[in-house]
GUVOLUM-905353 format. One record per residue: residue number from 0; x, y, z of N, C-alpha, C in turn. Coordinates in pm, 1 decimal. Example, Ala and Ser with C-alpha at 12.3 -4.5 7.8 and 13.67 -1.06 7.14 Angstrom:
BEGIN
<0, <1319.0, -569.0, 780.0>, <1230.0, -450.0, 780.0>, <1320.0, -330.0, 780.0>>,
<1, <1285.0, -225.0, 708.0>, <1367.0, -106.0, 714.0>, <1290.0, 3.0, 787.0>>,
REM end
This chain:
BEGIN
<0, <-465.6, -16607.8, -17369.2>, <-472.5, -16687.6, -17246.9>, <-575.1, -16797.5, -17266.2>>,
<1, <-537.2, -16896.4, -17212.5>, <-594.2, -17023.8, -17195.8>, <-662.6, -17053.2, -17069.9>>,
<2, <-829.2, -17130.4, -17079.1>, <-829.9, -17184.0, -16954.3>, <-856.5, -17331.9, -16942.0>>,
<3, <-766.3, -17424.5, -16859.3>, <-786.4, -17538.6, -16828.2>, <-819.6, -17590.4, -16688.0>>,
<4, <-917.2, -17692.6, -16695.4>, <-957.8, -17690.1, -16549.3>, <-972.6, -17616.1, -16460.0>>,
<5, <-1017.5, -17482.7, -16478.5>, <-1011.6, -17373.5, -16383.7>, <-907.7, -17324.0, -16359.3>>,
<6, <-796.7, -17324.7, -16417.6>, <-627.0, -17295.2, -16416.0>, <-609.8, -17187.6, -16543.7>>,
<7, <-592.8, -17030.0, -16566.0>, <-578.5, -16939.1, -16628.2>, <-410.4, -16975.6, -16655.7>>,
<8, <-390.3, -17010.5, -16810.2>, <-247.4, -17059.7, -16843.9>, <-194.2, -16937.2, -16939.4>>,
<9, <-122.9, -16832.3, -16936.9>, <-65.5, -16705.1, -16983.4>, <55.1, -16755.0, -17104.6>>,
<10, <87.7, -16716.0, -17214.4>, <144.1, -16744.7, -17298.4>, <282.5, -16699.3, -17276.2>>,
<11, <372.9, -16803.0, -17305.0>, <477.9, -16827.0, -17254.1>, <591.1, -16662.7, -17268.6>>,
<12, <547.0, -16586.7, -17339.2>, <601.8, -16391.8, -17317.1>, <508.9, -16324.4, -17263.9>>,
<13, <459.5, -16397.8, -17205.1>, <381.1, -16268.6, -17127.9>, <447.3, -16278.5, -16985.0>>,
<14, <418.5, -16131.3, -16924.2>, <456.7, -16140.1, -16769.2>, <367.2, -16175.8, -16685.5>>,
<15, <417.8, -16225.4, -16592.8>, <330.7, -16248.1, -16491.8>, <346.4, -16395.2, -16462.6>>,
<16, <288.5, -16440.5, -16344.7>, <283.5, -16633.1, -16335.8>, <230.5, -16691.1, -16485.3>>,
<17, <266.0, -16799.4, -16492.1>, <224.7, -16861.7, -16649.8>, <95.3, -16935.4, -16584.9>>,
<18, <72.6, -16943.2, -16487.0>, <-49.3, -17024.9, -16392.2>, <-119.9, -16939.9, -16316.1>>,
<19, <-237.9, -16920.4, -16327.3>, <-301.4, -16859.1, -16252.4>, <-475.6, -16965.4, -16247.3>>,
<20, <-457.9, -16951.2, -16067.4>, <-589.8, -17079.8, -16048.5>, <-673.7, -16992.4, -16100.2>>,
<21, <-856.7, -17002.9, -16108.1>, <-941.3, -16931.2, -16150.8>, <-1069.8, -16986.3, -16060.3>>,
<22, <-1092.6, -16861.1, -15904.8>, <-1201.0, -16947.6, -15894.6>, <-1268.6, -16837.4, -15851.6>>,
<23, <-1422.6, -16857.9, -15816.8>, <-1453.0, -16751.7, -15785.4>, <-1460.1, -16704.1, -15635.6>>,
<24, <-1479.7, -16616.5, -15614.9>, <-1446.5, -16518.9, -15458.8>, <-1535.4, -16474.8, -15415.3>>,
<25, <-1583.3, -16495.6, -15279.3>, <-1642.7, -16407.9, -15190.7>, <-1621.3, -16314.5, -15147.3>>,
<26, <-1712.2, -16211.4, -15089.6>, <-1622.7, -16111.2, -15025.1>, <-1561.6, -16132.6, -14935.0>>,
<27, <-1419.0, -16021.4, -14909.4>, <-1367.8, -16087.2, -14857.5>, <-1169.5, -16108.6, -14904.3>>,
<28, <-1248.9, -16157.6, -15039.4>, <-1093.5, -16238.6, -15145.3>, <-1067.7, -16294.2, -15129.2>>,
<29, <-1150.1, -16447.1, -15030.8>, <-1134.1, -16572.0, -15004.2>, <-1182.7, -16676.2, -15172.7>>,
<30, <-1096.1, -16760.1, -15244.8>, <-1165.2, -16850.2, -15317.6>, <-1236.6, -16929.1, -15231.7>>,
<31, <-1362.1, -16934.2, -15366.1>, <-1449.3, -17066.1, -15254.8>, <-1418.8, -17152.2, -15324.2>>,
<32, <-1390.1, -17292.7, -15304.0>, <-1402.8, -17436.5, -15378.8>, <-1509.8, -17496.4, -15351.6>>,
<33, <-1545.4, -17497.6, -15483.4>, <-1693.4, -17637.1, -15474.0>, <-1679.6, -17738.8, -15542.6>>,
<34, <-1736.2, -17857.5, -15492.8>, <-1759.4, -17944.2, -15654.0>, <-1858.7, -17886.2, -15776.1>>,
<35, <-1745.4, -17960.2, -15868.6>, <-1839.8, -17879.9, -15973.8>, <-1976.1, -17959.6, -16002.3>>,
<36, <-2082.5, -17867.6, -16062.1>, <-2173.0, -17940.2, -16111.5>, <-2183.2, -18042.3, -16217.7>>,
<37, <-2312.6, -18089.1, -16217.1>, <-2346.0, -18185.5, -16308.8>, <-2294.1, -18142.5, -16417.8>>,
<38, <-2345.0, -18032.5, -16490.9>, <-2326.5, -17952.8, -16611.7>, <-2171.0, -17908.1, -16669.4>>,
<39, <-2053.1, -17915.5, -16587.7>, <-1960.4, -17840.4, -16573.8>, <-1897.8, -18000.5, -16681.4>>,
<40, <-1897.1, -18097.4, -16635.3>, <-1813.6, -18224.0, -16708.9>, <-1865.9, -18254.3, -16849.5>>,
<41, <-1996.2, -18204.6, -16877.7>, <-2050.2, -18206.8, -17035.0>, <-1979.4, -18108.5, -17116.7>>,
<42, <-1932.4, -17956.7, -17041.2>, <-1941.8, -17868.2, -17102.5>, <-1798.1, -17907.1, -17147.4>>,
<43, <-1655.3, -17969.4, -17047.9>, <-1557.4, -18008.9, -17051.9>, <-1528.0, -18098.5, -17150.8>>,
<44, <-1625.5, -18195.8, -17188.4>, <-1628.1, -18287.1, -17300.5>, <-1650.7, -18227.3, -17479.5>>,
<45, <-1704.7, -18091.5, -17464.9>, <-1753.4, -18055.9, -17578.7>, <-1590.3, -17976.1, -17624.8>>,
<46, <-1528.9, -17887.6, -17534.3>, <-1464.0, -17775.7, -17532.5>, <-1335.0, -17837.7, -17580.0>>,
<47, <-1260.1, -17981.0, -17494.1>, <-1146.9, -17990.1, -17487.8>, <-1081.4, -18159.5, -17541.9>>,
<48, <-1198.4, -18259.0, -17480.8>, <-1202.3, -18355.4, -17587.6>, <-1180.2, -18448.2, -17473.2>>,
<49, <-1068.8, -18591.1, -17526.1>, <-1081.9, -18724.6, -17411.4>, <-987.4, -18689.1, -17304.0>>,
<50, <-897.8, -18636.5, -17325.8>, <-766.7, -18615.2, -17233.0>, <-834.6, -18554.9, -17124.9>>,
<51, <-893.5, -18394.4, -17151.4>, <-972.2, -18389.1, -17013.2>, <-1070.9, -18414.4, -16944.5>>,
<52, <-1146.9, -18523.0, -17029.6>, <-1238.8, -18571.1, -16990.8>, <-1200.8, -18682.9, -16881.8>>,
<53, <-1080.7, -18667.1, -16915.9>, <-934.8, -18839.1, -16815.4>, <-933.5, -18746.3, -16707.0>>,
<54, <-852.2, -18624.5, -16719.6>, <-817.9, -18563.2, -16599.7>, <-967.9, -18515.0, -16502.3>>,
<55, <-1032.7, -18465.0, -16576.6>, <-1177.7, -18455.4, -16470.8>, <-1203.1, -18596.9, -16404.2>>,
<56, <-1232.4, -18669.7, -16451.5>, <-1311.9, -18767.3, -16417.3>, <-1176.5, -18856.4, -16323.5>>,
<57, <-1024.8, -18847.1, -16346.9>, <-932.1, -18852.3, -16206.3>, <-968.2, -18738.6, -16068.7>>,
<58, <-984.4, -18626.8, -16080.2>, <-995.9, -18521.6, -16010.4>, <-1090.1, -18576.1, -15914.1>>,
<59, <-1204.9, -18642.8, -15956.9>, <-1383.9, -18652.7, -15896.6>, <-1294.9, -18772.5, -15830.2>>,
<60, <-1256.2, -18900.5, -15869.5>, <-1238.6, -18944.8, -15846.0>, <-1149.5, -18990.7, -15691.0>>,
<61, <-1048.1, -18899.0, -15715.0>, <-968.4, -18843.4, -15608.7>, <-1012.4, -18803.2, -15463.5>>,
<62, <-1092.0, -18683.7, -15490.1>, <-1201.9, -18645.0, -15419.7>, <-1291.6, -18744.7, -15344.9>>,
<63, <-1348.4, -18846.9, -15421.7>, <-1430.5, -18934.8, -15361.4>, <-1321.2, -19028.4, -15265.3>>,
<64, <-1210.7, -19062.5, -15304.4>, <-1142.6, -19148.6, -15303.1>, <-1113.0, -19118.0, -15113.1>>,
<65, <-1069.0, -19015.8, -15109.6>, <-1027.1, -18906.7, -14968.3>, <-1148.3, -18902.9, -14892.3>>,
<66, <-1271.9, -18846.3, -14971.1>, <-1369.0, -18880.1, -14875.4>, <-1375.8, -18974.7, -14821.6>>,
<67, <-1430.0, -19100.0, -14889.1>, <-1422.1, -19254.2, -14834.3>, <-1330.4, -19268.7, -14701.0>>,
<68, <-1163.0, -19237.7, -14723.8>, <-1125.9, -19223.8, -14621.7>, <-1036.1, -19162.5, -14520.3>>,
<69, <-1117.0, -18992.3, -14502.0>, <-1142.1, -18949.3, -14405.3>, <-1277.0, -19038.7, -14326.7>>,
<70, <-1406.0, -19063.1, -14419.3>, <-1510.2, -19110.2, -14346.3>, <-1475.9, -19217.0, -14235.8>>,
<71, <-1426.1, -19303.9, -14298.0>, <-1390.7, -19453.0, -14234.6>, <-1271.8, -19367.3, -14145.2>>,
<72, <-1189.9, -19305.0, -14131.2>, <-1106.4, -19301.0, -14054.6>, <-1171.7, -19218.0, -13907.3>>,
<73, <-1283.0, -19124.3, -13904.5>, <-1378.0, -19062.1, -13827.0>, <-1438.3, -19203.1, -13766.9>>,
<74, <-1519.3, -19295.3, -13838.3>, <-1528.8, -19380.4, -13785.9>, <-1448.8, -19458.4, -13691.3>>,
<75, <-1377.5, -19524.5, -13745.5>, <-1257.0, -19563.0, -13663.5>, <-1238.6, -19500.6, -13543.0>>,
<76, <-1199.2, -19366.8, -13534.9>, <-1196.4, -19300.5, -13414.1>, <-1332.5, -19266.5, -13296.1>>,
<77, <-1427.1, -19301.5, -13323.3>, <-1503.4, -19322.1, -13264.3>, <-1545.2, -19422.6, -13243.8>>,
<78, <-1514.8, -19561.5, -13293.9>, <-1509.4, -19660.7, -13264.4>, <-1396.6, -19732.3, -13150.3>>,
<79, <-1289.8, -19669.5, -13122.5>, <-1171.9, -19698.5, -13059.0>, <-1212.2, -19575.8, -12940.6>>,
<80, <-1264.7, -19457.9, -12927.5>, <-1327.2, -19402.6, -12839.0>, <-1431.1, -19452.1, -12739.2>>,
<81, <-1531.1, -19541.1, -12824.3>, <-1655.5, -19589.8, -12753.3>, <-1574.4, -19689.2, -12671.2>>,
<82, <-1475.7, -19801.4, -12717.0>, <-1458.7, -19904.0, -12650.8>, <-1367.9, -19861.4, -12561.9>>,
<83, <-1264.5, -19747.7, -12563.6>, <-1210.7, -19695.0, -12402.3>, <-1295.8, -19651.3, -12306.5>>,
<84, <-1423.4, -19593.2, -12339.9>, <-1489.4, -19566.8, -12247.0>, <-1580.0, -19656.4, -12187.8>>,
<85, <-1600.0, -19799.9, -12241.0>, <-1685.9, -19889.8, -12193.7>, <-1637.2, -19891.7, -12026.3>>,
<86, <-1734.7, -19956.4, -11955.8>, <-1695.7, -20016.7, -11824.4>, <-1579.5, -20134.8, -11834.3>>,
<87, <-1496.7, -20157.2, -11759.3>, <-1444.7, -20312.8, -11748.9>, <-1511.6, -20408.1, -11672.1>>,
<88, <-1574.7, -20518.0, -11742.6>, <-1612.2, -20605.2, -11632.6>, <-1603.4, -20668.3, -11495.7>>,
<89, <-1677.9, -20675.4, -11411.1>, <-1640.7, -20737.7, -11289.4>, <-1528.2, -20904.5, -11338.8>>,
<90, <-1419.7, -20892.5, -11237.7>, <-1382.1, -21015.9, -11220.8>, <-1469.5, -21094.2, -11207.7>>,
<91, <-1415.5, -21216.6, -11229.5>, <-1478.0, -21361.8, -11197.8>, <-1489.2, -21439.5, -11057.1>>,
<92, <-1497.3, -21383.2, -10948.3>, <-1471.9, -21367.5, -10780.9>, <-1576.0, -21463.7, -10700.2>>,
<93, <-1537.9, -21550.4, -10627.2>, <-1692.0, -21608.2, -10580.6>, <-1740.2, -21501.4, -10484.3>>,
<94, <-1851.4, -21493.2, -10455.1>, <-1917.2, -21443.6, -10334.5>, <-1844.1, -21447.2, -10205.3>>,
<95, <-1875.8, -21355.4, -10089.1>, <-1892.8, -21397.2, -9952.1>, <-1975.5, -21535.0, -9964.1>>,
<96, <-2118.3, -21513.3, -10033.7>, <-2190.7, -21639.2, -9991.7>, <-2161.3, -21729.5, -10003.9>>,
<97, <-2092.2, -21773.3, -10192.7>, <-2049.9, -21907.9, -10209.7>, <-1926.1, -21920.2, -10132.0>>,
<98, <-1825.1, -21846.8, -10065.9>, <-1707.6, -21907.6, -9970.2>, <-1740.0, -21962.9, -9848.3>>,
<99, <-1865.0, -21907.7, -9840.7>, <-1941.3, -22002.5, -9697.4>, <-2017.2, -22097.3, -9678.1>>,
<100, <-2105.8, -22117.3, -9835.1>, <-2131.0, -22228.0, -9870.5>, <-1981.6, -22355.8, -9890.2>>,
<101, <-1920.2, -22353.6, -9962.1>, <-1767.4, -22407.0, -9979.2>, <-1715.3, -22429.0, -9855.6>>,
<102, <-1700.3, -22329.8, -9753.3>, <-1691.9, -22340.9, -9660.5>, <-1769.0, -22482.1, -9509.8>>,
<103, <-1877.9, -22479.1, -9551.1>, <-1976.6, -22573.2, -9510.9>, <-1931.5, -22665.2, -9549.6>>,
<104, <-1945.1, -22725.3, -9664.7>, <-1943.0, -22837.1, -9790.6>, <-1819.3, -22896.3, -9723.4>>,
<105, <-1672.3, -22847.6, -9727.0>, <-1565.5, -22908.3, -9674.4>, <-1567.5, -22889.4, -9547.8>>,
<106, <-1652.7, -22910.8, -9454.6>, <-1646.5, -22900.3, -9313.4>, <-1722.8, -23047.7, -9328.2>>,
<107, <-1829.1, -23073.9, -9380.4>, <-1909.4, -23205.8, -9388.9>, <-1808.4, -23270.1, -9467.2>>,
<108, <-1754.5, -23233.5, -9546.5>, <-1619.8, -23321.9, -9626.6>, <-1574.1, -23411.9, -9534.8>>,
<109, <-1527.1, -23332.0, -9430.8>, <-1386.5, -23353.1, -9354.4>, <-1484.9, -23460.1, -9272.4>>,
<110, <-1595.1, -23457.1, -9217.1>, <-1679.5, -23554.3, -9097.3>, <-1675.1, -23663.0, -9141.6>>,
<111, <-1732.8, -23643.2, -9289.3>, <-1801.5, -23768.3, -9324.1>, <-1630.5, -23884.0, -9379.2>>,
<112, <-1546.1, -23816.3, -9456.4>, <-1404.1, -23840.9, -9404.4>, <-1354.4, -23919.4, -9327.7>>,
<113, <-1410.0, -23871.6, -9181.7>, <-1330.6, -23953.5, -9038.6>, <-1454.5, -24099.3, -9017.2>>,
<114, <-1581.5, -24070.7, -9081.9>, <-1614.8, -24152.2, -9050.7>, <-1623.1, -24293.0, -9178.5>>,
<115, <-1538.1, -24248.7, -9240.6>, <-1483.8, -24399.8, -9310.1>, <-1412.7, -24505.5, -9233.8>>,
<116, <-1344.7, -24615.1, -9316.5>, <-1255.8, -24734.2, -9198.3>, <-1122.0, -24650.4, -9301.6>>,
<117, <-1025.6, -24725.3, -9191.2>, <-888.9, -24600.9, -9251.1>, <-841.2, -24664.2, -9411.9>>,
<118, <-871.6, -24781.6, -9453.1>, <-804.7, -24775.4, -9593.8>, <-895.2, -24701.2, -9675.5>>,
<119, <-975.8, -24680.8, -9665.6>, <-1077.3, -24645.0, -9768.5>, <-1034.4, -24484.2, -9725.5>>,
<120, <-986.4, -24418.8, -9617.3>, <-965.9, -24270.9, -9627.9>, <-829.9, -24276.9, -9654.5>>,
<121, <-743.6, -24382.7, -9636.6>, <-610.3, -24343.5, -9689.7>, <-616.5, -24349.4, -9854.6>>,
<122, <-645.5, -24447.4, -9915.2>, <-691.4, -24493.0, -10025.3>, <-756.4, -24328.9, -10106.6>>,
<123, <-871.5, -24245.7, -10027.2>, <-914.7, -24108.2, -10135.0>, <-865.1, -24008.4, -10117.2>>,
<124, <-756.0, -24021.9, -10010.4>, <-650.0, -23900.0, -9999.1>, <-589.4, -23929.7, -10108.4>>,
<125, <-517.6, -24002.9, -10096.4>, <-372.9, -24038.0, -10225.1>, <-426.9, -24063.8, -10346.8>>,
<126, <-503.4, -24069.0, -10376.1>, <-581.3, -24087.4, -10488.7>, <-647.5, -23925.5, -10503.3>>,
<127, <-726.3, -23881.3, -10446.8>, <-790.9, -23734.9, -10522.9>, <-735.2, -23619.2, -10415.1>>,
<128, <-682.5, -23626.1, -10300.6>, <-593.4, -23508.4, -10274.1>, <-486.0, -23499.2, -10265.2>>,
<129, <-415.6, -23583.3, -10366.3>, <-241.1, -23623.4, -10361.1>, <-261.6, -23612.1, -10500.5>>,
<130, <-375.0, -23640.0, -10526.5>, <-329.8, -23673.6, -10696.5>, <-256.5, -23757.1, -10730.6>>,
<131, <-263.1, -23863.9, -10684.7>, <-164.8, -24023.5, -10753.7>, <-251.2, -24121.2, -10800.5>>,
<132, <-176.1, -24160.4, -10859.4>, <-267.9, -24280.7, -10986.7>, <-292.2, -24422.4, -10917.4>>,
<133, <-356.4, -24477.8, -10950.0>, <-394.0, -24601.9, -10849.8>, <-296.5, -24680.6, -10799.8>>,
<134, <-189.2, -24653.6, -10922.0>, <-44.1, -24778.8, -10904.6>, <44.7, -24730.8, -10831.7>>,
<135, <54.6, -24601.4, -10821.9>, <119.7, -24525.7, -10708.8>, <39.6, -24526.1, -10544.7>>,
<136, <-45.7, -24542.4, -10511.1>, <-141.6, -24563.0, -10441.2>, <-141.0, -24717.4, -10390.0>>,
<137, <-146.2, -24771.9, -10485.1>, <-93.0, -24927.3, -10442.0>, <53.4, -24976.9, -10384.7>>,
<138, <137.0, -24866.7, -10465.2>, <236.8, -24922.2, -10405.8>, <289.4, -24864.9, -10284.6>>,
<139, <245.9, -24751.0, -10253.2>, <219.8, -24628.3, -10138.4>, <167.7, -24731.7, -10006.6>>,
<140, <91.0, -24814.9, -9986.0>, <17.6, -24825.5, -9940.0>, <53.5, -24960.3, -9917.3>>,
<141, <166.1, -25048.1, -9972.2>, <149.5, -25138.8, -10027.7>, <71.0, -25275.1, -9984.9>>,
<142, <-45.8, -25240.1, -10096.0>, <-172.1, -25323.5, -10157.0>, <-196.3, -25332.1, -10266.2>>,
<143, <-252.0, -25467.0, -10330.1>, <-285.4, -25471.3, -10473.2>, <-392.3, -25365.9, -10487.3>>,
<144, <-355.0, -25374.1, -10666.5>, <-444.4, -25281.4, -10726.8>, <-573.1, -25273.8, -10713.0>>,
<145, <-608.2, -25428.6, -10706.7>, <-764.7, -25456.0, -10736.7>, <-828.5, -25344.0, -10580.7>>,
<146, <-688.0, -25397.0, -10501.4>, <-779.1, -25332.9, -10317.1>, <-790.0, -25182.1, -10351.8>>,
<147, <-711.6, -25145.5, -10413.0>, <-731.5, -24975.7, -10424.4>, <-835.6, -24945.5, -10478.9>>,
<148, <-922.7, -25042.4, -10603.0>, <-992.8, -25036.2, -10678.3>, <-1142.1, -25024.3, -10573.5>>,
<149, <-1100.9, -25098.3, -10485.8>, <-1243.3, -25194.4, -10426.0>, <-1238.3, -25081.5, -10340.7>>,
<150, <-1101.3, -25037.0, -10248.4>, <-1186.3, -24951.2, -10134.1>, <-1226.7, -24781.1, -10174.3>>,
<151, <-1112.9, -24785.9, -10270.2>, <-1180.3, -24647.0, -10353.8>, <-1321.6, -24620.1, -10381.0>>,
<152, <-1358.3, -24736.0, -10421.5>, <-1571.4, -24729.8, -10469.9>, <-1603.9, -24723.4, -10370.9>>,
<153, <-1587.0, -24817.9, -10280.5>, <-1694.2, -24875.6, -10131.4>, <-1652.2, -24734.8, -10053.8>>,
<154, <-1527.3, -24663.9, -10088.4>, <-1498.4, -24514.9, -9992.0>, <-1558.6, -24438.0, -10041.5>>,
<155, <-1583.1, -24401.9, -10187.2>, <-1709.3, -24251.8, -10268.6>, <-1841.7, -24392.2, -10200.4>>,
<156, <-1860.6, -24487.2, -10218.6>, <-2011.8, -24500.8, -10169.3>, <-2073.9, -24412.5, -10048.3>>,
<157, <-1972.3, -24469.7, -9964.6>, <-1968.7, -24402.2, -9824.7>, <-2021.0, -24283.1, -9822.8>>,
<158, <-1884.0, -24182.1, -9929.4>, <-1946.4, -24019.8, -9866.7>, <-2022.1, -23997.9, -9949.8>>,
<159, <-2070.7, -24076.3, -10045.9>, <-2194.9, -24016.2, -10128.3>, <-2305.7, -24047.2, -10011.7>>,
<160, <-2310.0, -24134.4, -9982.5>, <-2498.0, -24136.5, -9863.6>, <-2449.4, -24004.7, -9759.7>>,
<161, <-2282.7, -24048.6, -9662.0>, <-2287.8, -23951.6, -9603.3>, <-2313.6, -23799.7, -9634.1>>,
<162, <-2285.6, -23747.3, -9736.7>, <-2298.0, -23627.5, -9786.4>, <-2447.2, -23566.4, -9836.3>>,
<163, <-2560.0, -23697.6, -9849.1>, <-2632.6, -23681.4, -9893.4>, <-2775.6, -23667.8, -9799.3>>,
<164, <-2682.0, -23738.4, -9673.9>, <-2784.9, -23716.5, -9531.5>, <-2762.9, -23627.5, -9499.6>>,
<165, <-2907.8, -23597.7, -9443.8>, <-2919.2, -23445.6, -9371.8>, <-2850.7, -23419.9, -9229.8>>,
<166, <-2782.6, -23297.5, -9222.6>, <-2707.8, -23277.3, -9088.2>, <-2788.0, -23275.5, -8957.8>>,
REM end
């Protein structure tokens, strides 16, 4: 009988399995598997030559190879764990306060508004709450461009002081 790699190999007339593993046992009659020691791959090099010095040094290899990833895959799973359990952020929501501030703001909007002359409030409706372009606005209205130009400014002059005086 032969032993390779811890594998008891029986000559091909004999009875019995031609393979038998070889490891040692606790009580019990459980094999234990360990890595082998330092010492165990020198002794392999003296006994049997390069071939199993190939297959050991695949074996370790293997081994490490699985470790690596089981590790990373433990990781992983606790990485995809932590981030289900995070909180979800609050929406992006204004306040009660700022809707009543906003609230305010377009209430003085609307005053300072009425107290323009009417081209200059027809003129920043159709222009910034219609959303139309000056030439649409001009012809809306119909007035040259330049007038849309002129009462548009002289109308933000307006609600800029108005907006800027105190109530």
């Amino acid at each position: 009988m032969a032993e390779v790699l811890g594998f008891t190999i029986a000559p091909a007339g004999a009875a019995g399995a031609a393979v038998r593993p070889q490891h040692p046992r606790v009580s019990g009659g459980m094999p234990v598997i360990a890595p082998w020691s330092a010492a165990r791959p020198a002794q392999l090099s003296t006994q049997r030559g390069d071939t199993d010095d190939a297959m050991a040094a695949g074996t370790t290899l293997a081994y490490l190879r699985q470790t690596v990833v089981n590790l990373s895959r433990s990781a992983l799973r606790r990485r995809i764990l932590g981030l289900k359990l995070l909180s979800k952020p609050m929406p992006d929501m204004a306040s009660a306060e700022e809707g009543a501030y906003d609230l305010l703001e377009r209430d003085q909007l609307i005053k300072a508004m009425r107290g323009l002359q009417r081209r200059q409030r027809e003129v920043l409706v159709l222009r910034y709450f219609a959303d139309m372009t000056e030439a649409q606005v001009a012809e809306t209205l119909g007035i040259s461009l330049g007038s849309v130009k002129a009462y548009g400014s002289r109308g933000i002059a307006a609600l800029r002081v108005a907006m800027e005086a105190p109530a």
